[in-house]
N, C-alpha and C positions, 0 to 999 in steps of 0.2 A: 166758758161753757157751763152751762148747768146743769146736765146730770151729774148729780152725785153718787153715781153707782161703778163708777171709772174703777176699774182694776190695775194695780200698776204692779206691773213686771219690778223685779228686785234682781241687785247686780251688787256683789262684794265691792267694799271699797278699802281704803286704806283711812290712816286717820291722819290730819296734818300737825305740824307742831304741835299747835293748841289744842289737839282735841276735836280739830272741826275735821268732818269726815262727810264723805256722799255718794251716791253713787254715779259708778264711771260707767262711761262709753264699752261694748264687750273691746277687749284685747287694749284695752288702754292702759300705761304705764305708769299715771300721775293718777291722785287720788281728787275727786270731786271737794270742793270745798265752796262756800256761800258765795264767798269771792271770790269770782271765776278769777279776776286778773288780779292778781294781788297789787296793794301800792305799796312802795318804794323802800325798802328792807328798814329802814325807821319805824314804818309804819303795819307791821306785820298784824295779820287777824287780830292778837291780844292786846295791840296797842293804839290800833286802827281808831278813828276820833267814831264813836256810837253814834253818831248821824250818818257817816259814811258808813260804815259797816250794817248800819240800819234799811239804806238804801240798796247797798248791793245783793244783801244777803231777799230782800224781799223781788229785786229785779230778776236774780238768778234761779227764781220759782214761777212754776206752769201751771201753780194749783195753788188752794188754799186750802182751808176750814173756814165755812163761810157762817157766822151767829146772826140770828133775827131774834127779833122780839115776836115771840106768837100769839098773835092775834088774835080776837073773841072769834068764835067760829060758830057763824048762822047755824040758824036750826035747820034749815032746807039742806044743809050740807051732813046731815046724817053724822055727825062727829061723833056720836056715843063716849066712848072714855074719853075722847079729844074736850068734850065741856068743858074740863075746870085746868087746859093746858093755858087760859090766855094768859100771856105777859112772863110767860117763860123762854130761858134760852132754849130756839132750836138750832144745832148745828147741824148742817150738812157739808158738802165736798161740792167744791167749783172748782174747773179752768178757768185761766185768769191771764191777762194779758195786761198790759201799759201802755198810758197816753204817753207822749212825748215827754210832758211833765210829772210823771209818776202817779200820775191818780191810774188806780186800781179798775181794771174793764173786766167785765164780767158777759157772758151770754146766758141767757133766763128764759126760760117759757114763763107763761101764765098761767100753766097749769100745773106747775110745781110748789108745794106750801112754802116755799124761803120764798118765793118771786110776791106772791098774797103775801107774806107776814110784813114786805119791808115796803110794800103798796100803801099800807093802814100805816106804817111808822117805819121811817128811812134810816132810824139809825141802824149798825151793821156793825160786826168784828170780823176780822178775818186775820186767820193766823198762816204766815207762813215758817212753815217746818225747815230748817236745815241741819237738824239730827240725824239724817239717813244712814246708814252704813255704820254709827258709832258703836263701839260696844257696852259704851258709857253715856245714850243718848243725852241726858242730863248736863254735862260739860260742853255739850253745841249751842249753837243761837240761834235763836226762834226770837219772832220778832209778833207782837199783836198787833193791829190797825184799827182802830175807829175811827167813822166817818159816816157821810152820808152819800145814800146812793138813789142817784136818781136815773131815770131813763135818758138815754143819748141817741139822739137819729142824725149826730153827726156823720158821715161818710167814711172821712178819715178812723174814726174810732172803729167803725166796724170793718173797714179794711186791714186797721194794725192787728184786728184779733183773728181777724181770718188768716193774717197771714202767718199769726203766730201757733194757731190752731187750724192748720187747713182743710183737714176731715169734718169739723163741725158748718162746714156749706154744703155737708150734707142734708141738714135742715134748719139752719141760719135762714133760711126763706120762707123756713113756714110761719104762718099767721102769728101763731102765739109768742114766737123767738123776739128778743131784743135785747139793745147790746144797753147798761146801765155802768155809769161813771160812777165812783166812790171819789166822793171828795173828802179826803182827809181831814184831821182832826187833830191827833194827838197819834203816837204808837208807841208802846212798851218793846224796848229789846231786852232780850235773857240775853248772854253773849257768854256765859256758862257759870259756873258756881263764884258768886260775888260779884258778879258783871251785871248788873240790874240798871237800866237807864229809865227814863220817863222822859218824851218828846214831844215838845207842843209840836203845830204843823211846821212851825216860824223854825224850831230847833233844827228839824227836821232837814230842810234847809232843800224840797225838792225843786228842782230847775225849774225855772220860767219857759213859759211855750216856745216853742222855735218854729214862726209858723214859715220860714225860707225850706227848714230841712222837713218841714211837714208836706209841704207843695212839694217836694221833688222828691220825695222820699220811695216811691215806685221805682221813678223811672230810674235811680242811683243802685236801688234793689238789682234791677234786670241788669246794670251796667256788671255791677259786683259780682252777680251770678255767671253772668255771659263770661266774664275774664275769669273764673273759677277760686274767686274770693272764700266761698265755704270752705273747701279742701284744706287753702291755705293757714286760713285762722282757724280749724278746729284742733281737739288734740291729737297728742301725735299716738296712732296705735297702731300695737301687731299686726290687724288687719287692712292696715291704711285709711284715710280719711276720705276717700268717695262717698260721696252721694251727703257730703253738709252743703248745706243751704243759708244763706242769710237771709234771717226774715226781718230785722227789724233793725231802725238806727233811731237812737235815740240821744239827747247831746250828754249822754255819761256811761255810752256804750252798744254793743248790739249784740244781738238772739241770733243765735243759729240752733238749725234742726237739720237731722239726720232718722227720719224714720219714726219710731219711738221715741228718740233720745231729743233732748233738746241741751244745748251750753249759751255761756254769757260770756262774752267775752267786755271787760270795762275798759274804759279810759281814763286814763291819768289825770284829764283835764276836760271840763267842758266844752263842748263843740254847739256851735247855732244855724248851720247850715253847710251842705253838701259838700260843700268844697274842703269844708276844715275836717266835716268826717271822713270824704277819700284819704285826706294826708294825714293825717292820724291813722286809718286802717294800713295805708302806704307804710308807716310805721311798723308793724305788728305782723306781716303777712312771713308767709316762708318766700325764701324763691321762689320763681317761676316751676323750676324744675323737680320743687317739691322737697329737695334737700331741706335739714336744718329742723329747728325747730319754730313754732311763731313767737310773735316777742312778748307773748302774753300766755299764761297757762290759761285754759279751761275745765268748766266742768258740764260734767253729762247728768241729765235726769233721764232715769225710765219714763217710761208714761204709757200706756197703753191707748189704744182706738178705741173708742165707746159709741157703738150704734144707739139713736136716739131711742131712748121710750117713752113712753104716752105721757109720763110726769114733771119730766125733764128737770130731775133731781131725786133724792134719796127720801 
């Protein structure tokens, strides 16, 4: 999404071993961290290999910071002090969603100055924040991306963002909206004080397309939903896990939302289509009966609803 004027609701979190902290679902007992499902107690946040923890930590985000290079700005456009901003960073704030293969989906009018700055020159940064909740944000991992972003009139892509953003088909339809891929480049992970990586794309190591679980990706959605897979795999809290949703599978895990809140729940292993992601989720679920816990922790982001404005961005 591209307004960058989103207000996001804040919710106490706890902090996990390492220092990584976020925030939770209300009445949840586990504390929010980058990686919703942690890997294998060898491999804990602090030891986790920085490509994987690069990717999680960027998958388990609903937003960015989104940097353009700012553009010369015509005369007919009345810029007055804006004259002498060309070829500075502008940051503003996107929604932000994922192809199957981890490039970065963005929703943009064209009449927001980020959508013009990266029109005239596509390269891009985007930060995603997983300091939330710390009292020491400085010791979390935040991850940057460079890449380039072009405009996508794929189907698939703007279906994965609606799904993962479903209020923005509030005006996903008008004229000036379109959904733009970032294609990776390089990304820098912080992963907290002395944790500093540098990642080509190649490091980086994001999955290859899965276009089997892309083609069925809906109709596995409705299956999941209908047998009440959200409840199952979200976290477990004092107010119960009604009303989570799975919005999204992708082969190194899936999104679920609850209102404001959105969680990530990961997988241990690569999946390339439908069948391997049911038995995998088959995996992780609680009982039917809702007993138990899932075999995967989660975490919960705030987010707020943001009705469109004329700029569609900050």
């Amino acid at each position: 999404m591209s307004f960058s004027n989103a207000l996001s609701a804040s919710s106490p979190a706890g902090a996990t071993a390492d220092g990584q902290g976020g925030a939770t679902p209300p009445g949840s007992d586990r504390p929010g961290t980058a990686q919703a499902n942690p890997a294998p107690a060898t491999q804990g946040p602090a030891t986790m290999a920085p490509a994987l923890r690069a990717r999680r930590l960027m998958r388990a985000c609903d937003r960015a910071a989104l940097a353009t290079v700012q553009r010369p700005t015509p005369a007919d456009e009345g810029a007055g002090a804006m004259a002498d901003a060309a070829g500075w960073p502008y940051p503003s704030l996107v929604l932000v969603a994922f192809d199957h293969d981890g490039s970065p989906l963005l929703l943009l009018s064209t009449l927001a100055d980020h959508t013009r700055n990266l029109l005239a020159d596509g390269r891009v940064g985007l930060l995603f924040d997983g300091t939330a909740g710390l009292a020491q944000p400085l010791t979390g991992a935040r991850l940057s991306v460079q890449g380039r972003a072009e405009r996508s009139d794929d189907p698939d892509h703007r279906a994965r963002y609606l799904r993962r953003h479903p209020d923005a088909a509030l005006y996903a339809g008008f004229g000036d909206f379109a959904i733009y891929r970032v294609a990776v480049e390089r990304a820098h992970l912080v992963a907290g004080f002395g944790r500093i990586h540098w990642l080509s794309a190649a490091e980086l190591d994001l999955p290859a397309p899965a276009p089997a679980l892309a083609a069925d990706e809906a109709a596995l959605l409705d299956r999941l939903n209908g047998e009440g897979y959200g409840p199952r795999l979200a976290p477990a809290s004092d107010d119960g896990t009604d009303g989570w949703s799975v919005t999204g599978i992708d082969p190194e895990g899936c999104d679920l939302r609850r209102g404001g809140y959105v969680a990530r729940v990961d997988f241990e292993q690569r999946i390339h289509d439908p069948e391997s992601a049911k038995l995998m989720l088959d995996t992780l679920v609680r009982p039917p009966d809702g007993s138990g816990q899932p075999g995967g922790s989660t975490s919960g982001t705030p987010t707020a609803g943001t009705p469109p404005d004329s700029g569609g961005g900050a």
